[in-house]
C-alpha positions in Angstrom: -14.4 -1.0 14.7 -11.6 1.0 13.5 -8.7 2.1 15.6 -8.6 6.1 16.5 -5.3 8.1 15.9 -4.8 12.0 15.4 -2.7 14.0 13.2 -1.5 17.4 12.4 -1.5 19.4 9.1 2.0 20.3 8.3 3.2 22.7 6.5 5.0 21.7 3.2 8.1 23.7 1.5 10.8 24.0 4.0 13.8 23.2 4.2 14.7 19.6 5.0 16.5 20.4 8.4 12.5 20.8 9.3 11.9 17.5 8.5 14.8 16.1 10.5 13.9 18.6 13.3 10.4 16.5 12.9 11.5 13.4 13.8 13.9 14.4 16.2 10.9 15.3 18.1 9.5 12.0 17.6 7.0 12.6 15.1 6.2 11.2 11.4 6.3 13.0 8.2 3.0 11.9 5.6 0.6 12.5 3.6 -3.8 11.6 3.6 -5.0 10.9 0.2 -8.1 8.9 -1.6 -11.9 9.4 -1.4 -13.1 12.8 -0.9 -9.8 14.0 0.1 -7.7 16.6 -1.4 -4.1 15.3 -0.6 -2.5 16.6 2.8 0.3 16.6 4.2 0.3 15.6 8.3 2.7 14.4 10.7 2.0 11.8 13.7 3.5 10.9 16.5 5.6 7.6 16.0 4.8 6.1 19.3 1.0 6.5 18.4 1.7 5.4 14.7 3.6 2.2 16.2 0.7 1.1 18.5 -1.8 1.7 16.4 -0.1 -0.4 14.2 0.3 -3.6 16.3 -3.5 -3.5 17.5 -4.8 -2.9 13.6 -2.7 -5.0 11.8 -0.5 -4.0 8.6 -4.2 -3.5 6.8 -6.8 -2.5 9.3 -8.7 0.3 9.3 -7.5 3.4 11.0 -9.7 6.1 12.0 -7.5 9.4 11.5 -8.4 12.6 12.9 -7.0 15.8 11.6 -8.1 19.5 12.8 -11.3 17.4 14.8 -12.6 15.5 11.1 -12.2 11.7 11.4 -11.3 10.3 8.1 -11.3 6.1 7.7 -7.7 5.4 6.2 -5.4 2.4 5.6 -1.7 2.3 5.5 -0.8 2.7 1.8 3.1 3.1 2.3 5.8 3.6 4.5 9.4 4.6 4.3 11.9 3.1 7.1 15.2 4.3 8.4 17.0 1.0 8.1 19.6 2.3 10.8 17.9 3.4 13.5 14.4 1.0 12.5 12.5 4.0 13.0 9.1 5.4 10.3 11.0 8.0 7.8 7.3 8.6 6.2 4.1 7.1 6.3 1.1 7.5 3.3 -2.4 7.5 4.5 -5.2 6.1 1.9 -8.7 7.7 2.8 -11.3 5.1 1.7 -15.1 4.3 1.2 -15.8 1.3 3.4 -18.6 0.4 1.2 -16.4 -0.1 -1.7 -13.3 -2.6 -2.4 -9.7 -2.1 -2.1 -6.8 -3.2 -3.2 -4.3 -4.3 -0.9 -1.0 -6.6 -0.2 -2.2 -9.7 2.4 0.9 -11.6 4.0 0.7 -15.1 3.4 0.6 -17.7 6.3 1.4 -21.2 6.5 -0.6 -23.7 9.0 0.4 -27.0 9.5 3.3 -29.0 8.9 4.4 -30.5 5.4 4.9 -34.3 5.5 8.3 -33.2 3.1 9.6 -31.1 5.2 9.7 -34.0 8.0 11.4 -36.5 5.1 14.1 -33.6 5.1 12.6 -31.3 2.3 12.5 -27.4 2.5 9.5 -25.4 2.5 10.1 -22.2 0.6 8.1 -18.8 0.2 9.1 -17.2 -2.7 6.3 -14.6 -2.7 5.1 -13.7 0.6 2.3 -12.1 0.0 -0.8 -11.8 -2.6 -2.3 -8.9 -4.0 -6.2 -8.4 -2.9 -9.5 -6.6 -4.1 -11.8 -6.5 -0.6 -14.1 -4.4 1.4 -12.3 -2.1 4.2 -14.2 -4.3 6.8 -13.4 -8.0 5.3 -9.6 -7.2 5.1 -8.1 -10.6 6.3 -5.7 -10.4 9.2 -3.2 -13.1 6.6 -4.1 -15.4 3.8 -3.7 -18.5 5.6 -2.5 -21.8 3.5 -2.6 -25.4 5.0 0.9 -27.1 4.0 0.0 -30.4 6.0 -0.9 -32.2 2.7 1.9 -31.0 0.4 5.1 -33.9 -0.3 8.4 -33.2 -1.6 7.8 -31.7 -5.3 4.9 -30.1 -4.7 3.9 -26.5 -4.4 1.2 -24.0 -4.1 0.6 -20.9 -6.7 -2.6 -18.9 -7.1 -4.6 -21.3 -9.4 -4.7 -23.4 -6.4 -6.4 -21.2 -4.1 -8.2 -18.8 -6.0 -11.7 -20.4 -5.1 -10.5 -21.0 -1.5 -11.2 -17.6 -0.2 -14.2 -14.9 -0.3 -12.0 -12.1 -1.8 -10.5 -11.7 -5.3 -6.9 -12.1 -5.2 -5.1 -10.3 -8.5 -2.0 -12.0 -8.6 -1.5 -14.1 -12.0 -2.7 -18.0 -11.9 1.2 -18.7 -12.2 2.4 -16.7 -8.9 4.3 -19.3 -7.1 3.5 -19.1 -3.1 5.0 -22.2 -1.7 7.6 -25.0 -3.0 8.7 -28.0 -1.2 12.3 -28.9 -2.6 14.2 -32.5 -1.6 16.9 -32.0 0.3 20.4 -30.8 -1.2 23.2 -33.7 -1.5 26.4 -34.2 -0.2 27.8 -33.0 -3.5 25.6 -29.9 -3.9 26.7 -28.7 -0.7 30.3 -29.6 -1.3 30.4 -27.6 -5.0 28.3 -25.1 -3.1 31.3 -24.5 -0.7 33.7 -24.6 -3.1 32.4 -22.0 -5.2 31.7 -19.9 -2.7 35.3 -20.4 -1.4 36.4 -19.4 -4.8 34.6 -16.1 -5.5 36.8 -13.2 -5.1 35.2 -10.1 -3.3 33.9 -7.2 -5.8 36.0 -4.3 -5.2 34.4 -1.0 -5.8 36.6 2.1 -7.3 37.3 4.9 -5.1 35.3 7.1 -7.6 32.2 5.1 -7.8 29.1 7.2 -6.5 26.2 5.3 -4.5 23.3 6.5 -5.8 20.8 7.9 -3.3 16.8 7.9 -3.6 14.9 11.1 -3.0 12.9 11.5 -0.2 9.1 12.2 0.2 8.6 15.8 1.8 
């Protein structure tokens, strides 16, 4: 059953102080989009936004009432203020629950790798994999059991493709988990040594940080 969380229309085309004046009050800025849905702009409160969030996961189904109409949405995308950790903007996908999405699953490891307890390192260089699935068979993670895997191996799509109900899109090649030996002595010590060596980059005083522009 999908969780239940209302929004407002908001008005687009003002200045950005009304934005800021927005979340001062501790609400969201966003946008609803997708199936039978002309693209609106809302805002939510962030206290609602963050609760819903924890009880329906990063990819459950929200139910999203604006002006007293229930729309079944997912979270598409989010914007975060990496200062004060708080939402910045939040995109709403409208969907058919009859028909398949596409959406990013977080990857999760059971077990324990006999490597790791000879001294290897388990690695995830990809965290997630890239779905096609029904609204209502969204998994909660793509779980992987390491309990089998020695120092050497790893785990890319090819290997689990079959494994699971849903299609996952990634390539065959999309590496998911590695098990590496354990660096030597003399790794680490020419490890240190370089690091010790690097200079710090210094940046000119006229040097401009360039600054992304921000959803409305």
């Amino acid at each position: 059953m999908a969780i239940k969380m209302t929004a407002a229309k908001r008005e687009t085309g003002k200045p950005h102080s009304a934005l800021t004046d927005l979340r001062g009050e501790g609400h969201v800025p966003g946008v609803v989009y997708g199936y039978k849905m002309e693209t609106t702009p809302i805002a939510v409160s962030e206290i609602d936004l963050i609760k819903t969030l924890r009880e329906s996961g990063r990819n459950g189904v929200i139910s999203l009432e604006i002006g007293g109409k229930s729309t079944n949405v997912v979270l598409s995308d989010y914007q975060m203020d990496s200062l004060k950790g708080s939402f910045k903007h939040v995109d709403f996908l409208a969907i058919n629950m009859s028909e398949e999405i596409d959406v990013d699953a977080t990857v999760h490891l059971i077990g324990e790798s006999p490597g790791e307890k000879e001294g290897g390192v388990v690695t995830q260089p990809n965290r997630e994999v890239h779905i096609r699935v029904k609204p209502s068979d969204i998994p909660d993670s793509v779980d992987i059991d390491i309990s089998e895997l020695a120092i050497g191996d790893s785990v890319s799509v090819s290997d689990i493709r079959d494994k699971f109900s849903f299609e996952i899109l990634n390539d065959d090649d999309f590496l998911l988990i590695s098990v590496t030996a354990p660096r030597t002595e003399e790794e680490l010590e020419e490890l240190e040594t370089t690091d010790e060596g690097e200079e710090p980059e210094v940046i000119g005083d006229n040097e401009e940080e360039a600054a992304g522009e921000e959803k409305e």
